[in-house]
NUVO-476915 format. One line per field, with one value per residue (C-alpha): residue number from 1; x, y, z. Coordinates in Angstrom, 2 decimals. Each point is the difference from the previous one (the first is absolute). Example, Ala and Ser with C-alpha at 12.3 -4.5 7.8 and 13.67 -1.06 7.14 Angstrom:
num: (1,2)
px: (12.30,1.37)
py: (-4.50,3.44)
pz: (7.80,-0.66)
***
This chain:
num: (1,2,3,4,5,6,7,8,9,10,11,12,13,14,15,16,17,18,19,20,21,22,23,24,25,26,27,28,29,30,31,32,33,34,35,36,37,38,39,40,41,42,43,44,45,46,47,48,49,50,51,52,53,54,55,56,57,58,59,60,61,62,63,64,65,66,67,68,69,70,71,72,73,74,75,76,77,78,79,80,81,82,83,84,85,86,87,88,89,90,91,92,93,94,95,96,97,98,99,100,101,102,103,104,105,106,107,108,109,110,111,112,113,114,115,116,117,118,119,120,121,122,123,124,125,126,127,128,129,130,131,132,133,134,135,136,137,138,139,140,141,142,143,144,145,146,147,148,149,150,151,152,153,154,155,156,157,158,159,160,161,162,163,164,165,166,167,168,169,170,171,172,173,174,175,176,177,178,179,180,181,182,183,184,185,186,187,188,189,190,191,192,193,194,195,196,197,198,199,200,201,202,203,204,205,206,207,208,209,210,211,212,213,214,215,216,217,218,219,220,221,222,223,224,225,226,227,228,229,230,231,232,233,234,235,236,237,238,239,240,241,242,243,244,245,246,247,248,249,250,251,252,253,254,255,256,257,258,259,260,261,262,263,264,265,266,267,268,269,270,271,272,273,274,275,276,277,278,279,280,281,282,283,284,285,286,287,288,289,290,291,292,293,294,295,296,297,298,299,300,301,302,303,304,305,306,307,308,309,310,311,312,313,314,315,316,317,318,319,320,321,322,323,324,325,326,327,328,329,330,331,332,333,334,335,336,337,338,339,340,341,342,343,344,345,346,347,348,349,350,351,352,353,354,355,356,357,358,359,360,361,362,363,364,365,366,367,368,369,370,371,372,373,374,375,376,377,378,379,380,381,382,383,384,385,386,387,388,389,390,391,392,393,394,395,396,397,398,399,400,401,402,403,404,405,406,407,408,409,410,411,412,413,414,415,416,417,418,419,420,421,422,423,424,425,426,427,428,429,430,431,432,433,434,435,436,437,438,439,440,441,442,443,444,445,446,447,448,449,450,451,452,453,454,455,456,457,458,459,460,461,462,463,464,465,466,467,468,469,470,471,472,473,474,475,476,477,478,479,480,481,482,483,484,485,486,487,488,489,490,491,492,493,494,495,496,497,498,499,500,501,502,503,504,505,506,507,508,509,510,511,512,513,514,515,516)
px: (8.72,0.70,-1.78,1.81,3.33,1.51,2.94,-0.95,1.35,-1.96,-0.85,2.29,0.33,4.22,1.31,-3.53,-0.73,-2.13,-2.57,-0.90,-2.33,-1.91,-0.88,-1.20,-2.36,-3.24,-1.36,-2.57,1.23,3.71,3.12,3.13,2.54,2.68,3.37,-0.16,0.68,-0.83,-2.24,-3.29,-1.64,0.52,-1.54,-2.90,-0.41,0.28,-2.43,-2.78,0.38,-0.04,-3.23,-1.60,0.32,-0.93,-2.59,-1.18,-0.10,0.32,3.23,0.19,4.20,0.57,2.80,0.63,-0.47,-1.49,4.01,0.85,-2.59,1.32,3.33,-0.92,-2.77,2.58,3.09,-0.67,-3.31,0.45,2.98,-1.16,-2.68,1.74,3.16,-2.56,-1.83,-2.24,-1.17,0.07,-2.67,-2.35,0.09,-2.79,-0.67,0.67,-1.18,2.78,3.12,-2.23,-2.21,1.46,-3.08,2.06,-1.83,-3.16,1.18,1.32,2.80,-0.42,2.49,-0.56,1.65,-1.22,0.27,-3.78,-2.45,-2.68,2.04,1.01,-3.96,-0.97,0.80,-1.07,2.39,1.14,3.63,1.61,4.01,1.37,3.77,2.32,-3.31,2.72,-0.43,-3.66,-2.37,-1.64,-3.60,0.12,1.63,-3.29,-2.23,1.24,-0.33,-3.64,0.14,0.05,-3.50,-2.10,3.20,-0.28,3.30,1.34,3.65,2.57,4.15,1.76,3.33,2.45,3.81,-0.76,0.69,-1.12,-0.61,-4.04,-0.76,-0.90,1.32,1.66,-3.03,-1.50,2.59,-0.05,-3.88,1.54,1.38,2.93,2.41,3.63,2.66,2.26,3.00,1.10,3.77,1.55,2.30,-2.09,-3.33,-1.35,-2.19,0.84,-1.32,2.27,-2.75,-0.17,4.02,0.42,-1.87,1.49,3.86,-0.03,-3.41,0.72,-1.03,2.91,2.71,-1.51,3.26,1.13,2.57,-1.43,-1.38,-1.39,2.51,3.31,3.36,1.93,-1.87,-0.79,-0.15,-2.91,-2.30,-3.31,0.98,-2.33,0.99,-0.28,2.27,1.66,-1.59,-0.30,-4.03,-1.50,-2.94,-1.52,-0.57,-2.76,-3.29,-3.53,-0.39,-2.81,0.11,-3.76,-1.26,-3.49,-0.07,-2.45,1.50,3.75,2.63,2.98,3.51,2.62,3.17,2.94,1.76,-1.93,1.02,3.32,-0.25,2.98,0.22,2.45,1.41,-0.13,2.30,2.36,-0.02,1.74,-3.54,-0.92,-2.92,-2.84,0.05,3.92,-1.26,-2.96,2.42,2.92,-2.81,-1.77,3.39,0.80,-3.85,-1.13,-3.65,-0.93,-3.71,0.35,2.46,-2.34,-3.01,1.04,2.63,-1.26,-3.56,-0.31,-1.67,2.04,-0.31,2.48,0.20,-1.91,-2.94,-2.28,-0.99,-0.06,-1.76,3.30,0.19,-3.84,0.34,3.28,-2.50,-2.20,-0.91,-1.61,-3.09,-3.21,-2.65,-2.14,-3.06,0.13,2.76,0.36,1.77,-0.12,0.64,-1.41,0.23,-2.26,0.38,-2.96,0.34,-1.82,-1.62,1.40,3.84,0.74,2.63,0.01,3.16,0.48,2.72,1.43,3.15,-1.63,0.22,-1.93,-3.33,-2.44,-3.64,-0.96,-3.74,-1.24,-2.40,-0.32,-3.37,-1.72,1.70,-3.15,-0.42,-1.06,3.43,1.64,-2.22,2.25,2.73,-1.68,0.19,4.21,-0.06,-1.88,1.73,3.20,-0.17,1.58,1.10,1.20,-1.21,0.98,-2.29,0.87,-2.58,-0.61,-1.81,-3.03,1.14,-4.02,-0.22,3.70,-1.10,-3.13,2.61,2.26,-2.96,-1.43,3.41,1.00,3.57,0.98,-0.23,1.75,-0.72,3.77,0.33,3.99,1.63,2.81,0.75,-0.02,3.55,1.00,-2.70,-3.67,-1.72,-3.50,-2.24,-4.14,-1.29,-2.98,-2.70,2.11,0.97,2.87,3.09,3.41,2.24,2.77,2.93,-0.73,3.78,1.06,-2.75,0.83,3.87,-0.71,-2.49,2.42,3.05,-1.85,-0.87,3.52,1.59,-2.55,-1.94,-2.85,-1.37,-2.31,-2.00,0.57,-0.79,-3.59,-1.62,-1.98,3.18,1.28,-1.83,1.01,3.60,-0.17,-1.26,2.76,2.24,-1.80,1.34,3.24,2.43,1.78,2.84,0.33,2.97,-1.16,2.70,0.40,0.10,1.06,-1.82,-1.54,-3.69,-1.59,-3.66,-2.00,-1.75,-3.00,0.33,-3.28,-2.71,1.94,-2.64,1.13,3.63,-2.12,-2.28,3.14,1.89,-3.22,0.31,3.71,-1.11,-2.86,2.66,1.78,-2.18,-0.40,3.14,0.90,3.68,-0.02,-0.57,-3.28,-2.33,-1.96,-3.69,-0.52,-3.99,-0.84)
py: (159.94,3.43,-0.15,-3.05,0.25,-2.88,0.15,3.67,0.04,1.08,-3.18,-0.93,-2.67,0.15,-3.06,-1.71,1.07,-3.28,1.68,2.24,-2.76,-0.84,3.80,0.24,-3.16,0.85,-3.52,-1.31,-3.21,-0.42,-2.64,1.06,-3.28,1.43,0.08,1.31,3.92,1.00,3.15,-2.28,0.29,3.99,-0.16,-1.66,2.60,2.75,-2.20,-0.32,3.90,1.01,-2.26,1.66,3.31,0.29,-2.90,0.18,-3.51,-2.62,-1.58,-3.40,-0.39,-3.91,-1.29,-3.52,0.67,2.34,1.23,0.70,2.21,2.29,-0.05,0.89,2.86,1.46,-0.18,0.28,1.25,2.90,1.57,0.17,1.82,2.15,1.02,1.52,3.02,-0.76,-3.27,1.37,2.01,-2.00,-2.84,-0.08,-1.03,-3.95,-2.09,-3.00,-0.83,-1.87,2.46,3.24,2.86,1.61,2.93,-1.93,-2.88,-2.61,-2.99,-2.51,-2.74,-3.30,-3.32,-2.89,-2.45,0.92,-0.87,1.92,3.24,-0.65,-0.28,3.50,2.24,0.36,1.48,1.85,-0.85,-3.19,0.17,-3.23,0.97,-3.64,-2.15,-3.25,0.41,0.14,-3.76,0.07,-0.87,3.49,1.98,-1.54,1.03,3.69,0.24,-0.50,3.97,1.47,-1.96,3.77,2.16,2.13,-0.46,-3.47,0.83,-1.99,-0.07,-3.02,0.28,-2.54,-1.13,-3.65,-3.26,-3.55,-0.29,0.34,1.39,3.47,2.50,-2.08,-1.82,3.37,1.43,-2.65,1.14,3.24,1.74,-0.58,3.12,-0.33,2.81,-0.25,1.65,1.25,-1.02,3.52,-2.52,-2.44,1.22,-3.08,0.07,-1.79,-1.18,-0.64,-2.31,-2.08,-0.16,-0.12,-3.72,-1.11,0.76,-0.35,-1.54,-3.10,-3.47,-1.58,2.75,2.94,2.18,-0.06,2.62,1.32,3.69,3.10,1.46,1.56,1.11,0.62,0.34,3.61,0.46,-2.08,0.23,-1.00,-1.55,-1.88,-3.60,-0.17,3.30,0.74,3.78,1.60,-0.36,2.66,-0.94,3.45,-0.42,-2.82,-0.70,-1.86,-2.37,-2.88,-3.13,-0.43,3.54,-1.18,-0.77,2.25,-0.30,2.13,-2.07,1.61,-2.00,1.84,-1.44,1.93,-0.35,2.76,2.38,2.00,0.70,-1.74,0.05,1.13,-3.90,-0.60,2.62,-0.30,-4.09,1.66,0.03,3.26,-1.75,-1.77,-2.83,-0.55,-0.17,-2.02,-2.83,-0.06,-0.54,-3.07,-1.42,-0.71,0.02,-3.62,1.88,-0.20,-0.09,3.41,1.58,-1.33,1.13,3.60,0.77,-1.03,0.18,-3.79,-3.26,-2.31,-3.98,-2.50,-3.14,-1.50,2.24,-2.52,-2.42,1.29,-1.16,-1.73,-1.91,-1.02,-1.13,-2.03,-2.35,-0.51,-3.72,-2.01,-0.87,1.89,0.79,-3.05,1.15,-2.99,-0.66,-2.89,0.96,3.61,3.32,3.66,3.22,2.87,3.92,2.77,2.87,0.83,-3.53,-3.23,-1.04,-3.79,-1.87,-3.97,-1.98,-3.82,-1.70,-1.98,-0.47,1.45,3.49,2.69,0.33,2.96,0.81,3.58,0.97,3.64,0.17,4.18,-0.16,2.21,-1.63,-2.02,-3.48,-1.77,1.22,-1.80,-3.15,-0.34,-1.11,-3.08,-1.01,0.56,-2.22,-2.97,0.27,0.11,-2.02,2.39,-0.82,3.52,3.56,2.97,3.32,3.51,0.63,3.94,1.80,-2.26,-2.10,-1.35,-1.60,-1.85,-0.76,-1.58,-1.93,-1.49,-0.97,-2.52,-1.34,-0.43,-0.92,1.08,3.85,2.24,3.96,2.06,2.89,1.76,1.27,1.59,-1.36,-3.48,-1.06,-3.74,-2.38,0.80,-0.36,-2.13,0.12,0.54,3.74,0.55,-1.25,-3.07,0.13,-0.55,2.77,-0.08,3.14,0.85,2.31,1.73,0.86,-3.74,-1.76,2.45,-1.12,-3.75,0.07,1.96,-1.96,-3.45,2.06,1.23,-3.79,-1.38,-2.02,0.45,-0.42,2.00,-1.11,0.47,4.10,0.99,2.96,-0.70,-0.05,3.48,1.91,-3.03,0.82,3.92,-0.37,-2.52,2.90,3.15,-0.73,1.01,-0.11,2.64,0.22,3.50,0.91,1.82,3.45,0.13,-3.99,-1.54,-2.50,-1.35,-1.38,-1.54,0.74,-1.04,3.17,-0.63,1.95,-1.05,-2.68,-2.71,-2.35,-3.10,0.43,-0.42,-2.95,-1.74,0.44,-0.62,-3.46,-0.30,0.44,-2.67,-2.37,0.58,-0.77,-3.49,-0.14,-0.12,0.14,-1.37,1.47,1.47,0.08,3.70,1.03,3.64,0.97,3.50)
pz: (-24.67,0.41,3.41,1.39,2.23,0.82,3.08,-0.23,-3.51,-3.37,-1.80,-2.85,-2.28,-0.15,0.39,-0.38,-3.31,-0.74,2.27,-2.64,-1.77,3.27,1.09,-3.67,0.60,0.65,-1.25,2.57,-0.17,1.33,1.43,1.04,0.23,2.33,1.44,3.62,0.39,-4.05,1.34,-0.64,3.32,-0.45,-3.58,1.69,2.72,-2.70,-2.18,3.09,0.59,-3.61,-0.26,3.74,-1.08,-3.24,-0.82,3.73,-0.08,3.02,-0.49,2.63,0.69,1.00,1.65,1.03,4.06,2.56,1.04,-3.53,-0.29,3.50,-1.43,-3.41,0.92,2.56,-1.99,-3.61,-0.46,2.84,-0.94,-3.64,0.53,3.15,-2.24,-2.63,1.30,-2.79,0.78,3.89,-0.68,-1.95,2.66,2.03,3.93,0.06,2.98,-0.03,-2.94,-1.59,-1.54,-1.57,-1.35,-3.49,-1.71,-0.96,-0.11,3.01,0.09,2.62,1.01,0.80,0.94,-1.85,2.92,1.56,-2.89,1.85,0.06,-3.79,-1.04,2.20,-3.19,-3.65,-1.95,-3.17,-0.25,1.50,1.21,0.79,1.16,0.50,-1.79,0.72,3.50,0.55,-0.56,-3.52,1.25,2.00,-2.93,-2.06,2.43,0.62,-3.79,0.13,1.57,-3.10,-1.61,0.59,-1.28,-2.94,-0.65,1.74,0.15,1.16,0.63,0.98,0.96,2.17,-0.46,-1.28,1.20,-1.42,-4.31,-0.47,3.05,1.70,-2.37,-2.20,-0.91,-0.49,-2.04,-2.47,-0.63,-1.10,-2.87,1.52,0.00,0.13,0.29,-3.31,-0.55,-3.57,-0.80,-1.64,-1.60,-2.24,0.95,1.69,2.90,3.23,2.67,2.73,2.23,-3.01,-0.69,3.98,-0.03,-3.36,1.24,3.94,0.99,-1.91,2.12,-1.45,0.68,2.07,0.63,-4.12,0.01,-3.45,0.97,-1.39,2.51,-1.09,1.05,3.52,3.31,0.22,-3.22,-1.44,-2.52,-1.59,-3.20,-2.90,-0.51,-3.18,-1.08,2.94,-0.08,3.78,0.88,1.93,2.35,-0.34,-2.93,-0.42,-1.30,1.71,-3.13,0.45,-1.05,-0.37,-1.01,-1.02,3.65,2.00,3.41,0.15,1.45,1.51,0.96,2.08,1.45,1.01,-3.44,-1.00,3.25,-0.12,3.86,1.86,3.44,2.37,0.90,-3.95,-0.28,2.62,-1.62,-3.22,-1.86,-1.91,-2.06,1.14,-2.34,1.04,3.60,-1.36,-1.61,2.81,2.88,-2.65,-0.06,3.73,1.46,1.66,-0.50,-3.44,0.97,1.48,-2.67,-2.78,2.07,1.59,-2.29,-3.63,0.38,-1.27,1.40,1.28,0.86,1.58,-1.87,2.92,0.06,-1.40,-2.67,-3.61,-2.99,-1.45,3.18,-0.20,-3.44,0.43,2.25,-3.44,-0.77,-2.91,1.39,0.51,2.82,0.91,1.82,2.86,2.41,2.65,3.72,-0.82,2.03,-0.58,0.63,-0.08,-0.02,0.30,-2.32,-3.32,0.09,1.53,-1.03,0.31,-0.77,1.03,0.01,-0.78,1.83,-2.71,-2.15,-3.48,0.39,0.55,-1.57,0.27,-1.43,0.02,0.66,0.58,3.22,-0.08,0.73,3.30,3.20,1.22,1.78,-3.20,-1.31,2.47,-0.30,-3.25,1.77,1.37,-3.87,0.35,3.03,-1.31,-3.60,0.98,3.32,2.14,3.18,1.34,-0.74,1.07,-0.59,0.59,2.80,-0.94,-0.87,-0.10,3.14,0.51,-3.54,0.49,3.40,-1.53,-2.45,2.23,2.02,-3.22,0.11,3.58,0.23,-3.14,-0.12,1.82,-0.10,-0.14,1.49,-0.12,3.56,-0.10,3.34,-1.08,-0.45,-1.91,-1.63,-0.11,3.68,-0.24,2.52,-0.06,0.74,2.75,-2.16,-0.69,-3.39,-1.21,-0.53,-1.43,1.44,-2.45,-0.40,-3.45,-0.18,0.45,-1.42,-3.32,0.26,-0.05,-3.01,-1.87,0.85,-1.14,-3.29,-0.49,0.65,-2.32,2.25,-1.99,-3.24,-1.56,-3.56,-3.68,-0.52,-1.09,0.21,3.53,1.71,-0.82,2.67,2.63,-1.03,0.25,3.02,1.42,-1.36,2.22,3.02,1.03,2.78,1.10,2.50,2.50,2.55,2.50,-0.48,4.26,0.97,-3.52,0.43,-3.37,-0.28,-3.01,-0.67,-3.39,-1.26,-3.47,-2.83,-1.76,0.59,1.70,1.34,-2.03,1.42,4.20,-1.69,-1.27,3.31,2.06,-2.00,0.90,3.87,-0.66,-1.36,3.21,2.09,-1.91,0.65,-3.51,-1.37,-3.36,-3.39,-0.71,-2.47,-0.21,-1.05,-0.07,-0.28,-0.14)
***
């Protein structure tokens, strides 16, 4: 770090003294769970230069678009290395900001919106800066780079934003690091993320006045809640809570920073963690304070169903394997995802079966069996990515299977109409066709059956989708969209079925069968 000037100042670790552990890191496996402005995206510029110039490795530098790539090469990565005579000199000639020669070794940049442009370059070393903002199935695929590497590094990095996904599903695959502070006083170690959610981010009573915050404005201090003893945020320690973990975890939020701004200041704040608890207490954001200024997932008691809420539906009865007046839906993915629904008063009732095998036309041919056993009248099937085998479905059942496709430009119910080759389609709004399953989950409009073991995946799945509500910072204006944090194909089956029942016109209780 001796070689790195940042604002035309000598790198120093004052006032970010939590740093230390990360510069220290050399583990080729690495998540940083993060607060906005904590120094990470500098660490990872110093990381991708300390690895160019003295492994002389190719070090790929993703970003989730095209434009944050300009902005980023131009002002982050150029100044760093323009400020440092040092690094000035061991950059070679570059053609465009996405490709930078270093010593031996190169760092290229990339958005991970063009697939093609993401599959171009092996690497050695994998950077994926704001990993919540990019789509998972691209972040998979750019990590098939580093299958020829030697070494196969990789940094993940990204201020989080829903529980279990992006970086905070990473991070939980970690060892899991934590910044803990030693209380002079009693000798206990605290963690002030941890004491922050137990004392403020409570769901019942989120603005508790208990605090590890003491005495007038101005004159604040850091204090231990067990002893009272002033804490110092210098003086902390990375412990992990899974050591025998192989993949380091890091978890910065701004309780750990003694920087306060100018505005804190003139606001009467001379700590960060006072600033920190005043701006919890009046925010109408807590997504964004929880987010940007703890480093912590956050979800809105609407964001979805949960696994409470799917077992509250739980009857007494079991899965039959026939049905009479049924409807079904089918997803692609993995296999084929069904779930058929009975409109009767009993309930809900679902049988699980695992169809995993190679997508092929005699794996569809197994859904004729669905049809006939459980008499169903409507069906609707996810019509990619193997559109000519349900083409070939709905074409056995004419009538009675529609293919779905989602449009965002579709607004109210599901349009059906026939396509050129006349089959039939279904065009749905994947935001509002998500909002109406989960509302008739949520007001217990359905029933599902007694537990067993078979329905476990169906219900982890109905759990991976989650919706997620964005104000635009210029307009204001607030959008929902439904983002998947893991294999969510049973959650589109079962509201493929919901869209099949509507088009039966169907408004009674239903009975489900889920068959995976």
């Amino acid at each position: 770090m001796a070689r790195r000037l940042i604002d035309g100042e000598p790198f120093a670790f004052a006032g970010h003294e939590y740093l230390r552990g990360l510069y220290a890191d050399e583990s080729p496996g690495m998540v940083i769970r993060k607060a906005a402005q904590m120094g990470a995206s500098e660490y990872a510029i110093s990381r991708a230069l300390h690895f160019a110039i003295l492994r002389g490795g190719r070090t790929v530098y993703f970003f989730p678009s095209d434009h944050d790539v300009g902005e980023f090469s131009r002002d982050r990565f150029a100044p760093a290395v323009e400020e440092s005579p040092y690094l000035k000199a061991l950059v070679r000639d570059t053609d465009t900001a996405g490709l930078k020669q270093i010593g031996k070794g190169s760092i290229y940049f990339r958005g991970t919106r063009s697939r093609t442009r993401m599959k171009s370059v092996p690497a050695d070393f994998l950077i994926f800066d704001e990993l919540d903002e990019m789509i998972p199935a691209n972040v998979s695929l750019a990590e098939k780079r580093l299958g020829h590497s030697e070494w196969g590094w990789s940094l993940r990095l990204s201020t989080p934003s829903l529980p279990e996904y992006g970086v905070d599903a990473a991070f939980g695959e970690t060892d899991q690091r934590h910044w803990l502070l030693r209380c002079p006083g009693c000798g206990r170690w605290r963690c002030l993320e941890d004491e922050f959610l137990e004392h403020h981010g409570s769901p019942q009573d989120p603005r508790q006045e208990i605090c590890f915050i003491k005495g007038e404005p101005g004159s604040e201090r850091l204090v231990c809640l067990g002893c009272g003893a002033t804490l110092n945020p210098a003086h902390g320690r990375w412990v992990a809570k899974h050591p025998e973990r192989p993949t380091h975890g890091y978890h910065l939020s701004k309780f750990q920073s003694q920087i306060v701004s100018q505005q804190e200041r003139e606001q009467g704040h001379h700590t960060k963690p006072s600033a920190l608890l005043a701006e919890w207490r009046t925010t109408r954001f807590p997504e964004e304070f929880f987010n940007s200024e703890v480093g912590l997932p956050y979800l809105a008691a609407e964001g979805g169903l949960t696994e409470q809420e799917l077992l509250a539906l739980e009857g007494v009865y079991g899965q039959p394997d026939f049905g009479k007046g049924c409807v079904m839906g089918v997803d692609q993915g993995n296999g084929l995802h069904v779930v058929v629904k009975e409109p009767t008063g009993s309930g809900l009732v679902c049988t699980v079966r695992i169809h995993n095998e190679p997508m092929t036309d005699a794996v569809f041919s197994h859904l004729d069996h669905f049809m006939a056993n459980y008499d169903v009248r409507a069906c609707v099937i996810d019509a990619l990515p193997n559109t000519h085998a349900a083409r070939a479905f709905s074409r056995r059942f004419p009538g009675r299977v529609w293919m779905a496709f989602y449009s965002s430009t579709q607004k109210g119910g599901a349009a059906w109409s026939y396509d050129q080759e006349g089959s039939p389609v279904v065009s749905i709004n994947r935001t509002e066709a998500l909002d109406a399953w989960r509302d008739v989950h949520k007001l217990q409009q359905r029933r599902l059956p007694r537990d067993t073991n078979e329905l476990a995946e169906y219900r982890r799945q109905m759990t991976n989708v989650l919706r997620k509500v964005e104000e635009d910072p210029v307009s204001g204006e607030r959008r929902a969209r439904w983002i998947k944090r893991g294999p969510d194909h049973f959650a589109h089956a079962d509201s493929y079925a919901e869209i099949a029942l509507g088009q039966q016109g169907g408004r009674s209780r239903v009975s489900v069968l889920v068959v995976g």
